[in-house]
MARLUMGU-275311 format. One record per residue: x, y, z negated of N, C-alpha, C in turn; residue in three letters. Coordinates in steps of 0.2 Angstrom, whole numbers, plus 2048, in hexadecimal, padded with zeros to 3 digits. Atoms other than C-alpha are relative to their C-alpha. Layout:
XYZXYZXYZALA;...
END
This chain:
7FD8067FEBF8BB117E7FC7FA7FDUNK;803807801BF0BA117F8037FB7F9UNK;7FE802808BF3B9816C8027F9805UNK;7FE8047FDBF6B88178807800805UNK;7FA7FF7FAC03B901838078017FBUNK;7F9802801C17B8D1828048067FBUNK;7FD7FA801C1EB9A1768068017FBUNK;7F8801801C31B9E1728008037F8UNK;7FF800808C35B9B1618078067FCUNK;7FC7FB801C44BA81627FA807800UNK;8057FB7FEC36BB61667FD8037F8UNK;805800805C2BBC01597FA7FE802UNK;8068037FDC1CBB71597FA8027F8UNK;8067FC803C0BBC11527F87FC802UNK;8058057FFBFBBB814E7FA8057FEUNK;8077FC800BECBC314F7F97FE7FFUNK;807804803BDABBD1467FC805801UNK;8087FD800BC9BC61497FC7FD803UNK;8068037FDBB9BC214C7FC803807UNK;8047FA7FCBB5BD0157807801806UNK;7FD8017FABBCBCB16B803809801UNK;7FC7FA7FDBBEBDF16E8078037FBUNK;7FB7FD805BC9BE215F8077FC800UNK;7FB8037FCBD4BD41658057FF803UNK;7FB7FD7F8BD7BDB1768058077FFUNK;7FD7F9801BDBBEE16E8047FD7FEUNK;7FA802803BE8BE41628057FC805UNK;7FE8067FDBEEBD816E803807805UNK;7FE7FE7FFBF0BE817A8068047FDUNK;7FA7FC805BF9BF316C8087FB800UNK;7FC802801C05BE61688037FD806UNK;7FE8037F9C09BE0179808805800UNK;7FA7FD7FFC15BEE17A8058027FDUNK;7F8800806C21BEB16B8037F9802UNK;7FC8067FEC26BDB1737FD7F87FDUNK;800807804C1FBCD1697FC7FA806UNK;8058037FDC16BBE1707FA7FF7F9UNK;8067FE803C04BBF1687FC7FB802UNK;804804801BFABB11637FB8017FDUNK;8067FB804BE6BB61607FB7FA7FEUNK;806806804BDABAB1567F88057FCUNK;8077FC802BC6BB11547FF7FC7F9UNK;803801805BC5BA91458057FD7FAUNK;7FA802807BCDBA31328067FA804UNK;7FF8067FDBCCB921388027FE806UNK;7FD7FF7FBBD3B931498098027FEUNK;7F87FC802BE2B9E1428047FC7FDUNK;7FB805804BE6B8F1388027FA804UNK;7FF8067FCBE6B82145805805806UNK;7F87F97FEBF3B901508058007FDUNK;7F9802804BFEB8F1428027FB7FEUNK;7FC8077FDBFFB7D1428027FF806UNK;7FD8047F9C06B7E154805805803UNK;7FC7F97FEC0FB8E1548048017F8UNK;7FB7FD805C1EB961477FD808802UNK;8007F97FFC16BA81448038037F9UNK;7FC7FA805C20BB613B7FA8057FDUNK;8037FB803C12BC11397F6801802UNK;8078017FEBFFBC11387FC8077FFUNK;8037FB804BF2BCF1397F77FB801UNK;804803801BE2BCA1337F8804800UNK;8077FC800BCEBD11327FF7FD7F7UNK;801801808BC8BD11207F97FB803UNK;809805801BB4BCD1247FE7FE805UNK;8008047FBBB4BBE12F7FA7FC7FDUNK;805807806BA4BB112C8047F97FFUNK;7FD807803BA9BA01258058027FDUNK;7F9800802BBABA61208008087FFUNK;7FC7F7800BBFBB911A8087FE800UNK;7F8800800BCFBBF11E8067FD7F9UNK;7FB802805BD6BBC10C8007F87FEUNK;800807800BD0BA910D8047FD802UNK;7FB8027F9BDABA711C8078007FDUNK;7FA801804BE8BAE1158037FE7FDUNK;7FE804806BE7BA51068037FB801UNK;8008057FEBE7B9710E809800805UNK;7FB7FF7FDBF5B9D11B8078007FAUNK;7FA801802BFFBA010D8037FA7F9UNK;7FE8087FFC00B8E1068047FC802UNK;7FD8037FAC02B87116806803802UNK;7FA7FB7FBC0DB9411F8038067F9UNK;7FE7F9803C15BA0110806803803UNK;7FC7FA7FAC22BA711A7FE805803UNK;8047F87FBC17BB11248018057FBUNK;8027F9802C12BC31227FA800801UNK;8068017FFC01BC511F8008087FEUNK;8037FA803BF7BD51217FA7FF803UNK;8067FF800BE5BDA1217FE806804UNK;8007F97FABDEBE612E7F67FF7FEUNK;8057FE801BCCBEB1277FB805802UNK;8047F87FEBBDBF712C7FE8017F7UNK;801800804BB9BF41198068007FAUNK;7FC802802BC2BFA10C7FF8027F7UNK;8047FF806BB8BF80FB8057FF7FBUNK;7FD803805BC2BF40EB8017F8801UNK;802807802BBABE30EB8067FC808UNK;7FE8047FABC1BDD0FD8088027FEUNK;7F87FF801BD3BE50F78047FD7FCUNK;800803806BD4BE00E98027F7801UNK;8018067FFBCFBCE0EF8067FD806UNK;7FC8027FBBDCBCF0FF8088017FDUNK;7FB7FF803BEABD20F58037F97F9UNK;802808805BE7BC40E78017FE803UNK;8018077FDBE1BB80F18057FF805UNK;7FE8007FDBE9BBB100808802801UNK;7FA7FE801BF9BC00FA804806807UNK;7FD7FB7F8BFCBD010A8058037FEUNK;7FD7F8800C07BDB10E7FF8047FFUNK;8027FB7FFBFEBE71137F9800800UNK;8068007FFBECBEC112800806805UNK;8017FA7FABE8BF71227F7800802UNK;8077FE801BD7C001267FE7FF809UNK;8057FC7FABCCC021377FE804800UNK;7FC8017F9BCDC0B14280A8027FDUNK;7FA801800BE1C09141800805803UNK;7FB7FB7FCBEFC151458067FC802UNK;7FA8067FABF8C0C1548067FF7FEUNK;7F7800803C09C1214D8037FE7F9UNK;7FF803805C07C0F13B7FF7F77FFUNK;8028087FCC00BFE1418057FC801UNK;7FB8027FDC0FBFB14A8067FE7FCUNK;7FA7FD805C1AC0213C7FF7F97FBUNK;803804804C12BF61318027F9801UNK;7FE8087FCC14BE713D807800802UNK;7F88007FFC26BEB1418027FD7F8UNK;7FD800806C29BEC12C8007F97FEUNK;801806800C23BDA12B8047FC803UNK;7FC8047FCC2BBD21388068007FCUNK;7FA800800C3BBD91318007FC7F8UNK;801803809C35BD211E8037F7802UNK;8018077FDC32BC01278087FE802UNK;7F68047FDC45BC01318028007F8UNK;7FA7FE803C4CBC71218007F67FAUNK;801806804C44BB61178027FA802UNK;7FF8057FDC48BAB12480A800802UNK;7FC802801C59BB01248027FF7F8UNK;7FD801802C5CBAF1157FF7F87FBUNK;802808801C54B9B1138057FF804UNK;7FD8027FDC60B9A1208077FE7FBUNK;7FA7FF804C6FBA01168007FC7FAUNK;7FF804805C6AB971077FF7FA800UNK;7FF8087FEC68B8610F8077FF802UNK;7FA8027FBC79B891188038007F9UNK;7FD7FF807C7FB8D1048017FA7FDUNK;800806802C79B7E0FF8027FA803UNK;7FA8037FFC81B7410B8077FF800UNK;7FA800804C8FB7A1088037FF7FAUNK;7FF803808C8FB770F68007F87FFUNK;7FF807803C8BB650F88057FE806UNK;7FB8017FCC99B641058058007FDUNK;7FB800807CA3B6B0F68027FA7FCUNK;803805805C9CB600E98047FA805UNK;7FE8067FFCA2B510F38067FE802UNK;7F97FF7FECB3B570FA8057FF7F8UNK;7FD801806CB6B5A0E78007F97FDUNK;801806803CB0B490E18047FC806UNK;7FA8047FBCBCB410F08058037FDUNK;7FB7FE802CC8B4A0EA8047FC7F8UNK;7FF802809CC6B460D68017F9803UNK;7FE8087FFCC5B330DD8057FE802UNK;7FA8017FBCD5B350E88048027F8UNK;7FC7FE806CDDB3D0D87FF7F97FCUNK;800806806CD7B310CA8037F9803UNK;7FC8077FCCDDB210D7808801800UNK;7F87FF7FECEFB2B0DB8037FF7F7UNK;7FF802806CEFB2D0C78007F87FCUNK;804809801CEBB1A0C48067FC805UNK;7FC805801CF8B140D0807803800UNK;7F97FE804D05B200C98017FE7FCUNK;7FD802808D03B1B0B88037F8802UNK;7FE80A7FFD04B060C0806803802UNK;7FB7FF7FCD13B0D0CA8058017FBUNK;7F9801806D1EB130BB7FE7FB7FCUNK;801805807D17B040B08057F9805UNK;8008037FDD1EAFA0BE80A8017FFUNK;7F97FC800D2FB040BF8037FE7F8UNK;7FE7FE807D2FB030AC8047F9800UNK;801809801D2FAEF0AA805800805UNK;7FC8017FAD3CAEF0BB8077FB7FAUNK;7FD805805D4AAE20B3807801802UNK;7FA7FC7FBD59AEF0BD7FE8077FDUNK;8017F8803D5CB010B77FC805807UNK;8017FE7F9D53B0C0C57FF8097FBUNK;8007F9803D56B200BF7FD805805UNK;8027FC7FCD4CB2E0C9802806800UNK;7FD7F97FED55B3F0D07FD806802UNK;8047F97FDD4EB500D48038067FFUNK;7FE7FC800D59B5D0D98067FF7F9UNK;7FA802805D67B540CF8008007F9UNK;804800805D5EB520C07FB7F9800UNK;804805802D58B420B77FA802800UNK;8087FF801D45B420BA7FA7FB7FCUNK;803806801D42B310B78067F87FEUNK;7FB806802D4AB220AC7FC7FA7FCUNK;802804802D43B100AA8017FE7FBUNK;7FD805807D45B040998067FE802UNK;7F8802800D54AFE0A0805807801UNK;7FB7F8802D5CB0F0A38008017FCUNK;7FF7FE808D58B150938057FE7FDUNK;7FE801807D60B0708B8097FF804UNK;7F97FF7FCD70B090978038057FEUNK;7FE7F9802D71B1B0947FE8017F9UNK;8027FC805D6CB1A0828058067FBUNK;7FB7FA803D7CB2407C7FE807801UNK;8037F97FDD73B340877FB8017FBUNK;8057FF805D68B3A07A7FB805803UNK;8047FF7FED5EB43086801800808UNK;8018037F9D5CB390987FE807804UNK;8037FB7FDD50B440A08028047FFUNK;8007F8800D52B560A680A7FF800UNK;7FA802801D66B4E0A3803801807UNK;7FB8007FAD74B530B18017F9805UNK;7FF804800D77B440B98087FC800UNK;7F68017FFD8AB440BC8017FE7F9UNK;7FE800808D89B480A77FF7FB7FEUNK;803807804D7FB380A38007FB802UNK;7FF8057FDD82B2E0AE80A7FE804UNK;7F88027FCD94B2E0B6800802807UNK;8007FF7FBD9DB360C38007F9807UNK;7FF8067FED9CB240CD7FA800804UNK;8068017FED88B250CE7FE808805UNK;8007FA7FED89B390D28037FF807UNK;7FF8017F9D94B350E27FB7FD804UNK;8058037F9D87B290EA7FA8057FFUNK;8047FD7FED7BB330E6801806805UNK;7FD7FC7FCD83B410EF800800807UNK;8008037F8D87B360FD7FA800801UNK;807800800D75B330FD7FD807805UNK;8047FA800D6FB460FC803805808UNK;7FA7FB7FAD7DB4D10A7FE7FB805UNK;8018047FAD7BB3C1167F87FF803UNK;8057FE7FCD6CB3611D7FA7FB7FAUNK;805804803D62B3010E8007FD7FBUNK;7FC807805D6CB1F1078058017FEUNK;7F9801800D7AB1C1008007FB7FAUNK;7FD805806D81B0E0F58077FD7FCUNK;7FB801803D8FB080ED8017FF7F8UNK;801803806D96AFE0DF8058057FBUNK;7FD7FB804D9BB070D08037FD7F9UNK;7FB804808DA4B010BD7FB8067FBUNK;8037FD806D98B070AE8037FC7F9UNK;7FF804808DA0B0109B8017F7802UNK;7FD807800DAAAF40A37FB7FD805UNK;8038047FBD9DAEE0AF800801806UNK;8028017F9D9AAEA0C27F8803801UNK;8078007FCD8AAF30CA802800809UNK;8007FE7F6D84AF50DB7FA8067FEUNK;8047FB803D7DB060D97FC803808UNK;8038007FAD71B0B0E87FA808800UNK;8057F9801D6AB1C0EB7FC803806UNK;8048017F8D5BB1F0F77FC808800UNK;8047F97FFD50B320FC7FA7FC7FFUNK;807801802D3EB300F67FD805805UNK;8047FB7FBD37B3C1047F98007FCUNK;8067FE801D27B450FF7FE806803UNK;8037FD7FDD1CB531068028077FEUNK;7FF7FC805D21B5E0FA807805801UNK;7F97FD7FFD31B6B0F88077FF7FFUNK;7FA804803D3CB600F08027F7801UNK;7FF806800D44B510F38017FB7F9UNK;800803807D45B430E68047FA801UNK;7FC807801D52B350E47FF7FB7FCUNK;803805803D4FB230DD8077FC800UNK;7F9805802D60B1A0D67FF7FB7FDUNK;802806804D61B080D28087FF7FFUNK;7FA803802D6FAFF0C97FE7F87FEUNK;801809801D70AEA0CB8088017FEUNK;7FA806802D7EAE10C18027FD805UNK;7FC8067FDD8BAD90C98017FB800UNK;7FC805805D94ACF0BD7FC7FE7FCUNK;802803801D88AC90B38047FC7FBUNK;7FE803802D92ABE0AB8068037FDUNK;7F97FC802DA2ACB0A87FC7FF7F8UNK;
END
């Protein structure tokens, strides 16, 4: 395949380097019919200017090339391109050139001349599969990593949504506290909540909270509340506590949540009784 021509990046793609045109055409033959598209370069420098215009999986290479040996190339290639699979396909196979293509060029594989077609194949199959296995797994730990910093920021929304809702509940009971009217809070007929002036309404009750309501407060305020709980929400009505006129008013706090919550206020009447 022309290094210039259009080639599918879904595909395996094999980049083939020797010096020697017939050894080209027998590789270029062989590998035809494992499916790959096969890009052939006669020299180092070629092979590198191919890899800048193509995504290759897997390279076989010539060890004794002039200007460039195959472990140059490699070395080079793997800098540039470490991904790849690099192998060596040599007629020589001295210590010195082994030795040196393994160092320098970091292979896979050292392979001899004349080849055995099938182990060749076997060879070039085991690569490719090295290659996906690496490329999925850059896949997998990029997607990892997105999703951790998709965490990471859902969390820090979150903590900033919490510390805000905490900041304006604390304002919300400092607000309720200072209220210059008694305002008592309900939950499943149970004081939940009693401002400065409750307190000092109910101070006889020597424990408000967690207190019955009926108990600590009078069967007067237990009926609207009732009405409240059984009607559609509201209810109000004026009640007599220790001699005095209220207007006592009991409303639903609707929330998200399992339980309802009631919110009871008591204004003076008389005033002046």
């Amino acid at each position: 395949m022309d290094a210039q021509q259009e080639i599918d990046p879904r595909q395996r793609t094999l980049l083939l380097v020797d010096d020697e045109e017939n050894i080209l055409r027998s590789l270029r033959r062989l590998f035809r019919r494992e499916g790959y598209q096969i890009l052939t370069a006669p020299s180092g420098a070629e092979g590198l200017n191919v890899l800048e215009a193509h995504k290759v999986g897997v390279i076989v290479s010539d060890q004794r090339m002039p200007e460039m040996t195959g472990s140059e190339f490699l070395h080079r290639v793997k800098s540039r391109h470490p991904d790849t699979v690099r192998i060596i396909l040599s007629g020589y196979t001295d210590l010195e050139s082994v030795t040196e293509s393994i160092n320098v060029g970091a292979v896979f594989k050292f392979l001899t001349k004349p080849w055995d077609d099938e182990l060749l194949c076997q060879n070039v199959r085991e690569a490719f599969t090295i290659h996906e296995l690496s490329d999925e797994n850059q896949r997998l730990t990029a997607a990892l990593q997105q999703a951790n910093q998709e965490l990471e920021a859902r969390v820090v929304e979150k903590t900033q949504q919490l510390a805000f809702n905490l900041r304006a509940l604390q304002i919300s009971q400092d607000i309720l506290e200072e209220l210059p009217f008694t305002v008592i809070g309900i939950g499943q007929d149970e004081i939940v909540f009693a401002n400065r002036r409750a307190r000092e309404h109910f101070s006889a009750v020597p424990l408000l909270l967690g207190s019955d309501l009926e108990s600590a407060c009078g069967a007067g305020m237990a009926n609207i509340y009732r009405q409240a709980a059984q009607g559609e929400g509201v209810a109000k009505g004026e009640i007599e506590l220790q001699g005095r006129h209220y207007q006592c008013r009991c409303q639903c706090n609707r929330s998200d949540g399992p339980h309802e919550g009631y919110i009871m206020t008591l204004n003076l009447l008389d005033r002046e009784a």
